[in-house]
C-alpha positions in Angstrom: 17.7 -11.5 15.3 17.4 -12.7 11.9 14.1 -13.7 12.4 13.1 -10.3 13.5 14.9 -9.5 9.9 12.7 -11.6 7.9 10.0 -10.6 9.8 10.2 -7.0 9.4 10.6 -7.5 5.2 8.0 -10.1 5.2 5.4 -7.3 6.8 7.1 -4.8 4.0 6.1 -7.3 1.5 2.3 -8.1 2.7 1.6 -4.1 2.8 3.6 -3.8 -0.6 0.9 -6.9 -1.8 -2.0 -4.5 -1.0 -0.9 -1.9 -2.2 -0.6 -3.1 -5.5 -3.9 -4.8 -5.3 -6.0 -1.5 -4.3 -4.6 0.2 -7.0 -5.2 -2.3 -9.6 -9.1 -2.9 -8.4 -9.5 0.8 -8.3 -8.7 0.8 -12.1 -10.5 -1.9 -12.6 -13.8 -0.4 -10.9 -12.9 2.8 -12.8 -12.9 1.2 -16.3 -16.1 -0.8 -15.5 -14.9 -4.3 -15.1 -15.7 -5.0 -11.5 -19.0 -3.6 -10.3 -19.2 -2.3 -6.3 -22.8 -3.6 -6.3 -21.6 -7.0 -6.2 -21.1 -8.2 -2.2 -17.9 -9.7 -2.6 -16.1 -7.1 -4.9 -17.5 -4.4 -2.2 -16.5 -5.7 1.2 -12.9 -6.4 -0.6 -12.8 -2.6 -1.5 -14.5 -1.2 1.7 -11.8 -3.7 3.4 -8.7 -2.2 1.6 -10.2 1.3 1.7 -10.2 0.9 5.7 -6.3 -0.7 5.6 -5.0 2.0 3.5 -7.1 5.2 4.2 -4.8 6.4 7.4 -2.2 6.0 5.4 -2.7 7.5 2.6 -4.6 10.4 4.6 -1.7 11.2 6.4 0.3 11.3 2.7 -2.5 13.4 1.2 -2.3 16.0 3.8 1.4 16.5 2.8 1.0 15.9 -1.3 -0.3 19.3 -3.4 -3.4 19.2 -5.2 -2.9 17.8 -7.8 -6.4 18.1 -9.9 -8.0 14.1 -9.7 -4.5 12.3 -10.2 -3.8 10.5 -6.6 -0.2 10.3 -6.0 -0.8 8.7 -2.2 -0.6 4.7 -3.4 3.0 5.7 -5.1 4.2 7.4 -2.1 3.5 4.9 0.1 4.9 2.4 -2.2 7.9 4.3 -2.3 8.6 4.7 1.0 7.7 0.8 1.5 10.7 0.3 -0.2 12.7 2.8 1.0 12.1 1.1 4.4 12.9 -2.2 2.7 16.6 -1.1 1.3 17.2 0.8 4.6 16.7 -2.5 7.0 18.8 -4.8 3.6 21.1 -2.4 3.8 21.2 -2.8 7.9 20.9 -6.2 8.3 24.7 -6.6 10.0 23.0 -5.1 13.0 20.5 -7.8 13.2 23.0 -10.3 13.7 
């Protein structure tokens, strides 16, 4: 059952991981230092857009308007690691 354990936070940690990297190529596309006309730097953002978009469209239907400020990827984030303290905080029952 440990292994289930490790398991579940390891999963926590790889959607926590891209997270963290949508947000930070979304600022960088926004600030002009990566360009979506190049192949590689598109079909990486297309490919995180298609990971995240359920999720954070399910968030956004919740969230207020909040005029052009996304607060979705911090939400999410945030309840990544709620989910993470509630199964550390659990783990007696996986053993």
């Amino acid at each position: 059952m440990v292994s289930l354990l490790q398991i579940l936070l390891l999963i926590l940690s790889v959607v926590q991981f891209i997270i963290f990297a949508h947000v930070i190529m979304s600022w960088l596309i926004n600030f002009g230092v990566l360009n979506l006309r190049q192949p590689i730097v598109w079909q990486i953002w297309e490919g995180l857009n298609r990971l995240l978009e359920p999720v954070y469209g399910q968030i956004r239907r919740v969230l207020p308007s909040m005029a052009g400020l996304d607060l979705a990827p911090l939400v999410a984030l945030l309840a990544v690691y709620a989910l993470r303290i509630i199964l550390v905080n659990n783990a007696a029952a996986f053993y």
